[in-house]
C-alpha positions in Angstrom: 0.0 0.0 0.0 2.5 2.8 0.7 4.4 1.9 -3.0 0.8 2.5 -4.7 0.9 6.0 -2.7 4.6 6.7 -4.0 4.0 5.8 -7.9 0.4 7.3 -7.6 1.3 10.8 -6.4 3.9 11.9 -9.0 1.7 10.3 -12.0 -1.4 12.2 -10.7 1.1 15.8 -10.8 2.7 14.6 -14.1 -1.0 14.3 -15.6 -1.9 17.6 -14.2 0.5 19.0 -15.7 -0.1 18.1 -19.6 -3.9 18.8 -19.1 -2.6 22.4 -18.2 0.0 22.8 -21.2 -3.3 21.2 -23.4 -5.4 24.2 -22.5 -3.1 26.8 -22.6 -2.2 25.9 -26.2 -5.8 25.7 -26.9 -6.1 29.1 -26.0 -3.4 30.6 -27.9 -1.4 31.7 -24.7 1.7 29.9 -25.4 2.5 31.1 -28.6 1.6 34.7 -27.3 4.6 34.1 -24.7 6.7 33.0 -26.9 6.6 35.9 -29.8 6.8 38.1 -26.9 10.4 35.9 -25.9 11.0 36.7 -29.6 10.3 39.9 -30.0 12.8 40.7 -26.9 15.7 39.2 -28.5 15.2 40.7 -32.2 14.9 44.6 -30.0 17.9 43.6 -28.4 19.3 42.7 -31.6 18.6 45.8 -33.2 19.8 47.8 -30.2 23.3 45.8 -30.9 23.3 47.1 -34.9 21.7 50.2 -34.3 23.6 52.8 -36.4 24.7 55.9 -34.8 25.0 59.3 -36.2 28.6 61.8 -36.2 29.4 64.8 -37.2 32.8 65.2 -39.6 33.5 68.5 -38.0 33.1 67.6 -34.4 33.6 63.7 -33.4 32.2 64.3 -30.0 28.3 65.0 -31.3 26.7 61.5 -31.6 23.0 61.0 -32.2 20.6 58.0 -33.3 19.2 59.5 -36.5 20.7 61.5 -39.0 20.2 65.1 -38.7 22.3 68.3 -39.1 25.6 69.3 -36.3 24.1 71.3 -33.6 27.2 73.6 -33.6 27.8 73.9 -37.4 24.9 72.9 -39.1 27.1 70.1 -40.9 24.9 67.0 -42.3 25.9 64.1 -39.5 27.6 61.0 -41.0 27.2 57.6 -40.3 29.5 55.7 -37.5 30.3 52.0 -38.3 30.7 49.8 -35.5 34.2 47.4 -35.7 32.2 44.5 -35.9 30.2 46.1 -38.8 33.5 47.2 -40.7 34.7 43.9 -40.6 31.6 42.3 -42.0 31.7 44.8 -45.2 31.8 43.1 -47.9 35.0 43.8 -50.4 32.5 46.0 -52.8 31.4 47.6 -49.6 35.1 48.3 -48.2 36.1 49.7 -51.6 33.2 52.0 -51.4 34.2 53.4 -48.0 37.5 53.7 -49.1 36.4 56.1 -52.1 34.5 58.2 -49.6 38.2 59.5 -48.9 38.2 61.2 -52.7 37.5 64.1 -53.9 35.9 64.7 -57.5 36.0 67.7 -59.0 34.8 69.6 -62.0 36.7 72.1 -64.1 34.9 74.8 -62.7 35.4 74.0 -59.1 39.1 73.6 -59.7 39.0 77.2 -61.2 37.2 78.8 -58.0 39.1 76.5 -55.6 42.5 77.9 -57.3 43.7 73.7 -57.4 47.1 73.5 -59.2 48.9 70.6 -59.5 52.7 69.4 -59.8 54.8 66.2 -60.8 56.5 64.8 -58.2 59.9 64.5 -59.8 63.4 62.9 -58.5 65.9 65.4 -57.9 69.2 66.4 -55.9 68.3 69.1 -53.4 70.8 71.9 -52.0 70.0 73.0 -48.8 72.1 76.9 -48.0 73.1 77.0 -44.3 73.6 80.1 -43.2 75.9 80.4 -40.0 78.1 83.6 -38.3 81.0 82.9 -37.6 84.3 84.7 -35.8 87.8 85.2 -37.8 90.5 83.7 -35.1 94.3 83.3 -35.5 95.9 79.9 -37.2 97.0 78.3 -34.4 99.3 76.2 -36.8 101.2 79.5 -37.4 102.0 81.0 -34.5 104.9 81.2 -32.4 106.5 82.2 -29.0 110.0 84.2 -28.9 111.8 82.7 -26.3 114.8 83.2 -23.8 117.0 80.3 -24.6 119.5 81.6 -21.7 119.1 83.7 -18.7 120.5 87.2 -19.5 119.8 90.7 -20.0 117.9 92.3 -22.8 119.9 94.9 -24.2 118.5 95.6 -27.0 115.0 95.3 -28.6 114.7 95.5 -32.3 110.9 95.2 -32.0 109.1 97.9 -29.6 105.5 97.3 -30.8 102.4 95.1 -31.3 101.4 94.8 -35.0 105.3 95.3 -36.1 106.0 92.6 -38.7 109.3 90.6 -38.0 110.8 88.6 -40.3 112.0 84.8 -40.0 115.5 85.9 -40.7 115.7 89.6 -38.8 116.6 89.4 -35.3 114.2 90.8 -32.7 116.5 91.6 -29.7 120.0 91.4 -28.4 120.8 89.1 -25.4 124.1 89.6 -23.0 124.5 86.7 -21.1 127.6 85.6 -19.0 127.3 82.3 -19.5 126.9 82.2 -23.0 130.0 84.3 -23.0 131.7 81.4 -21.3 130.6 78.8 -23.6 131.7 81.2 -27.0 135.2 81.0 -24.9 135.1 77.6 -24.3 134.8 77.4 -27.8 137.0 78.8 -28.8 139.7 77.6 -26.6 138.6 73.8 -28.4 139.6 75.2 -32.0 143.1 76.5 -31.0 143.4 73.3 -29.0 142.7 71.4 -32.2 144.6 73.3 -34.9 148.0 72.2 -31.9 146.7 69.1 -31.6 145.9 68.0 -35.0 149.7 67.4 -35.9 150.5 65.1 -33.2 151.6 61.5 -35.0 149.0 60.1 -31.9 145.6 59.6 -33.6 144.6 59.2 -29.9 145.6 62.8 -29.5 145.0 64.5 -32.3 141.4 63.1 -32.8 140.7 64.4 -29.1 140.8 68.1 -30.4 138.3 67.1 -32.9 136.1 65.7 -30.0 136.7 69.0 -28.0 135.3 71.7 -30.5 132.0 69.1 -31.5 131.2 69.3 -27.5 131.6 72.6 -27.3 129.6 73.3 -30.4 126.7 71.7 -29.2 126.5 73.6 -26.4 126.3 76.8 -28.3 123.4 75.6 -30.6 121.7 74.2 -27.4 121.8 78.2 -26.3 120.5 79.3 -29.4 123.1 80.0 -31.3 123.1 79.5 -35.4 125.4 77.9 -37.0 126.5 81.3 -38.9 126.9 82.5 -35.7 129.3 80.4 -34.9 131.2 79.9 -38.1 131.7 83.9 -37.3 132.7 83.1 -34.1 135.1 80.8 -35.1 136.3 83.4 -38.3 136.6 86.6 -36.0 138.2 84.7 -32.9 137.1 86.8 -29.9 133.5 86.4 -28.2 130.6 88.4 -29.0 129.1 90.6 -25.7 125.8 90.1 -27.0 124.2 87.6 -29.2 120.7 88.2 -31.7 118.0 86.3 -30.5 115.9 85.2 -33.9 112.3 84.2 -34.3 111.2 80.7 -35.6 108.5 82.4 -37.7 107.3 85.6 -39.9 104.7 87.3 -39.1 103.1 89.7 -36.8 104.1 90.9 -33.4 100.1 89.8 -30.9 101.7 90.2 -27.7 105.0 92.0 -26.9 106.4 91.0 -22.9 109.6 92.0 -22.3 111.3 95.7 -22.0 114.6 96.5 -23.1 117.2 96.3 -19.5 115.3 93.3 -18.7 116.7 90.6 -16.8 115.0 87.3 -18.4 115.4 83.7 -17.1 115.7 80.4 -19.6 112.1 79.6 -20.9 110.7 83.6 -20.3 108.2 84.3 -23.4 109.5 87.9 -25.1 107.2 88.3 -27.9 104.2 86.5 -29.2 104.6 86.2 -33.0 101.7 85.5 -35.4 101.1 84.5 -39.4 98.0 86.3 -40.8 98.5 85.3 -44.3 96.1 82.5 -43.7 93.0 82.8 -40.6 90.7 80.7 -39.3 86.9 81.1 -39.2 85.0 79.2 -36.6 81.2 79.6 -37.3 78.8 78.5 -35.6 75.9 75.9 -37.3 72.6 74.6 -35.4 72.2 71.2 -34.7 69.7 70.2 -36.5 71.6 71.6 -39.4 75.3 70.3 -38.1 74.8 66.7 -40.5 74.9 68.0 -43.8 78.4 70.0 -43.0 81.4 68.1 -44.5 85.1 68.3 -44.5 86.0 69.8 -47.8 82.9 71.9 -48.5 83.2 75.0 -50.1 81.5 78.0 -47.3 81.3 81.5 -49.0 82.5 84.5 -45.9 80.8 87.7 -46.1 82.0 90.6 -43.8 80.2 94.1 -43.3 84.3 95.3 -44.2 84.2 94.7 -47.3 80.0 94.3 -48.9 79.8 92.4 -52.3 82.8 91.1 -51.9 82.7 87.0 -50.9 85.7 85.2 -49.0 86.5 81.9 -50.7 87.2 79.2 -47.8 86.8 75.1 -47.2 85.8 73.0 -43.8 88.9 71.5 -42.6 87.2 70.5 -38.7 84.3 69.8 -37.2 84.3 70.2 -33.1 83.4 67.0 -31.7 81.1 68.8 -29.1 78.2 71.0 -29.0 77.6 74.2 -27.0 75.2 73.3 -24.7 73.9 77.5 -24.1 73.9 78.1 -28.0 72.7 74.9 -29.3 75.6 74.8 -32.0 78.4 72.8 -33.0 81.2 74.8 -34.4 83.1 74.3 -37.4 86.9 75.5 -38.7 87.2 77.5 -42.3 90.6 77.3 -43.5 91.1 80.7 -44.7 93.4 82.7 -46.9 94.1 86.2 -46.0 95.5 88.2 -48.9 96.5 91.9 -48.0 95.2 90.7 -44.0 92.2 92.1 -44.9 90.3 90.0 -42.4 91.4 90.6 -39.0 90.7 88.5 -35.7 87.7 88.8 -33.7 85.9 90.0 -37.0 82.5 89.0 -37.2 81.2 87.4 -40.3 78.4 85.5 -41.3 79.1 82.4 -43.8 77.2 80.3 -46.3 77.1 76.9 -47.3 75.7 74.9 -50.0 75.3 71.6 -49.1 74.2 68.9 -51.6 71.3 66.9 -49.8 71.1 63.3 -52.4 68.2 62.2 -54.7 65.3 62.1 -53.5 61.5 62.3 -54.6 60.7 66.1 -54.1 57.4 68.2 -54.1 56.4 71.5 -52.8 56.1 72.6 -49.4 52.8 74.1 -50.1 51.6 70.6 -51.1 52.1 69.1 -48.1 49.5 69.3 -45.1 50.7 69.2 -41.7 48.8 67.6 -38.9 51.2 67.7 -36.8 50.6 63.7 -36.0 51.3 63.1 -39.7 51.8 64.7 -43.4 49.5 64.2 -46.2 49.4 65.3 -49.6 46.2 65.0 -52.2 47.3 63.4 -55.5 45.5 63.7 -58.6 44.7 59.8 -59.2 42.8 60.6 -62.4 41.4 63.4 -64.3 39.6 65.3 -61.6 39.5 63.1 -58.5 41.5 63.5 -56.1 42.5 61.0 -53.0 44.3 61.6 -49.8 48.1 59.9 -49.2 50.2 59.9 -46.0 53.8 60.6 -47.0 57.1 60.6 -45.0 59.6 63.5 -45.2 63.1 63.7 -45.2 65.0 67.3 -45.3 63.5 70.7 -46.5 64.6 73.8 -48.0 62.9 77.0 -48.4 60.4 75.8 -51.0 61.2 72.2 -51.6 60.8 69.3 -49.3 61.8 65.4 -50.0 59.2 62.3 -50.0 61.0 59.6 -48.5 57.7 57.5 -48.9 54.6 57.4 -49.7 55.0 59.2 -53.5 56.7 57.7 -56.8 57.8 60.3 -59.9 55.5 61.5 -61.7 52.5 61.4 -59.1 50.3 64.6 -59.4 50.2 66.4 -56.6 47.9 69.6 -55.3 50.0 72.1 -54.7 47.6 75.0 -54.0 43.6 74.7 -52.7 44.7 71.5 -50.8 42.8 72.8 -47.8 39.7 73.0 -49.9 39.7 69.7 -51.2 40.0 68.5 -48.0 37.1 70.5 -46.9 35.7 69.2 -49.1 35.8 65.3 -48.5 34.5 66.0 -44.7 31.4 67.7 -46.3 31.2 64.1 -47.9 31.8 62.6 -44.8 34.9 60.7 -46.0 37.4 62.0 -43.8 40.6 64.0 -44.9 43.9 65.1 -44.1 42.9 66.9 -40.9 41.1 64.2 -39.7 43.3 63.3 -36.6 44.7 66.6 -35.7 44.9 67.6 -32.5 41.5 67.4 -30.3 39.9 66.3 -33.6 40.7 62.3 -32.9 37.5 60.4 -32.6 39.6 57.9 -30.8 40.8 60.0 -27.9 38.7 59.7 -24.4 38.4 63.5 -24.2 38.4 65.0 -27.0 39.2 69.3 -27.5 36.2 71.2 -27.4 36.3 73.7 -29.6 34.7 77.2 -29.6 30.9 76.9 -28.9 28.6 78.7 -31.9 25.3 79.4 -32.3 23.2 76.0 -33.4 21.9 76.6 -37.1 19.1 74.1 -36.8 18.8 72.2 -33.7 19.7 73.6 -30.0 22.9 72.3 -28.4 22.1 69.3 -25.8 24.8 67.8 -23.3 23.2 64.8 -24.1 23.8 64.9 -28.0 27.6 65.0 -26.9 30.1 61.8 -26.1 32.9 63.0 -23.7 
């Protein structure tokens, strides 16, 4: 009896049950319920896919339904969704990619002012212009000085800027102990000339070794060899010996007074060449790599206007001036009639040869500041939108180190037009991603707020 209870009480709910699923289907309940089920799942599906509305001008607007911009009255575009993009079809993709060009007739191009260039491969020269600072050869410059100590008896050169002469002598030196050693000196060549007949070669080579020692020690003071050789011919010491300069040129520095007593090593005159300068100018570092050794850099100095200095870049300091921003650079310079004079300011020119390259017009390049674009003329009248790389610029020229072949046409004036025009098509253009115009960025830069042409301005209407 209690198993008849346990089998009967679940058979009597199971039965209950499909009489209540029978009527309900009778009535026509059940399939009410489940369109409703349906219905929720196909609103849900078209909330997923609903399209949403953008304006070219101003990313941050987004509405539901087309319309106009609230702030400048643009017509809003429609915003594909990633997973829409992707599920274009390759008719579709190529039709979004054309929203990116431009057409245009003859007539707009003449009231747009559009002109177009080749894009043509050519060697640029970039002109650095520098100033620069005329200092002294340092290669031709000498010190006079006192190769014994002594007293100056004599100065043969009173004044800075005198010219002196390799061969002129510039003072007169009295010095005891280069007395002694002219004495000693000749004491050795009377020895020799006695000892030179002795049948001893022991002996008589020992004279020989006498006057060489004695010799040196007179060149070691400074003394020429004509010096001594008229020494040797006159046979009595001279009271004071010429003191000579180991280059011409011109007297910078002048450090001794006649009556002076001077020690071995004392500087008396600082001696110069000016036949030949050097300019060190000063070039900008972002300018610095295209200046060689061996270029040719024109000098111009308010001294002499109209009248170019001819020089070449024999050195490029391995060090920039942290204050100025420059690296500095050595002209080899000649100096015919010393014309140019050191500390001279002067400014300088080069020509530097920048390599082939692919080369438009700055005008035809757009600057986003993210990225450079340029419109090219893909066929008669349409244009289309290219991101290009540069390389180095000069005052109207700037190289395409990708992004353009020879022979592309390029806009080179009205490219701002045609590119207003392609985000009145809603296609996008070269000033798409500038800055505070990215429709990728969180927060976006508001711009300026106008009056609304057509519909009021909502906070809602906006996506920060």
């Amino acid at each position: 009896m209690p198993l008849i209870k346990k089998i009967s009480i679940p058979l009597a709910i199971l039965v209950l049950a499909i009489v209540v699923a029978g009527w309900l289907f009778k009535s026509g309940r059940l399939s009410r319920e489940a369109g409703w089920f349906k219905k929720v799942g196909s609103a849900q599906q078209e909330q997923v896919v609903k399209p949403v509305y953008t304006c070219p001008m101003h990313p941050f607007i987004i509405k539901d339904k087309p319309g106009a911009c609230p702030i400048c009255g643009m017509e809003l575009v429609k915003k594909l969704s990633e997973a829409q993009t992707a599920a274009q079809t390759p008719e579709q993709k190529q039709q979004a990619a054309m929203l990116g060009h431009v057409s245009l007739s003859p007539t707009q191009r003449v009231m747009a002012n559009v002109a177009t260039v080749e894009a043509r491969q050519e060697s640029l020269n970039r002109e650095i212009n520098a100033v620069g600072k005329v200092q002294f050869d340092q290669s031709r410059q000498a010190k006079v000085t006192a190769w014994i100590a002594g007293r100056i008896d004599r100065l043969h050169v009173n004044a800075v800027g005198q010219y002196v002469g390799k061969n002129h002598p510039v003072a007169d030196i009295y010095s005891p102990e280069l007395l002694a050693s002219q004495q000693e000196y000749l004491l050795a060549v009377r020895s020799r000339d006695q000892l030179k007949n002795s049948p001893i070669p022991a002996i008589s080579g020992n004279g020989d070794g006498l006057v060489a020692s004695a010799r040196q020690r007179l060149m070691l003071y400074g003394v020429k060899e004509s010096q001594i050789t008229d020494l040797e011919r006159a046979g009595r010491p001279n009271i004071r010996l010429p003191i000579y300069t180991t280059l011409s040129g011109v007297v910078i520095e002048k450090l001794v007074q006649q009556g002076q007593y001077v020690n071995t090593g004392d500087v008396l005159f600082n001696i110069a060449d000016l036949s030949s300068v050097w300019i060190e100018i000063e070039v900008y570092e972002n300018e610095f790599p295209n200046v060689k050794i061996g270029q040719r850099v024109e000098i111009q100095s308010e001294s002499f206007p109209g009248k170019p200095f001819i020089g070449r870049v024999s050195f490029i300091y391995p060090f920039l001036d942290p204050k100025t921003r420059t690296v500095k650079a050595r002209v080899d310079m000649p100096n015919p009639g010393l014309k140019l004079k050191p500390d001279m300011f002067v400014k300088a020119t080069i020509k530097a040869q920048l390599g082939a390259a692919i080369v438009v017009p700055v005008t035809a390049v757009m600057d986003t500041g993210k990225s450079q674009t340029v419109w090219v003329e893909s066929s008669s009248g349409m244009f289309e939108p290219r991101e290009v790389q540069l390389g180095q610029r000069t005052d109207d020229k700037v190289q395409v180190m990708s992004g353009l072949k020879a022979g592309d046409k390029v806009a080179i004036s009205g490219g701002y037009l045609i590119d207003s025009e392609a985000q009145l098509k809603g296609g996008g253009g070269g000033h798409e991603n500038m800055p505070g115009m990215n429709m990728d960025e969180k927060k976006p830069a508001a711009p300026a707020l106008q009056p609304a042409k057509k519909d009021s301005l909502k906070m809602d209407d906006m996506k920060m």
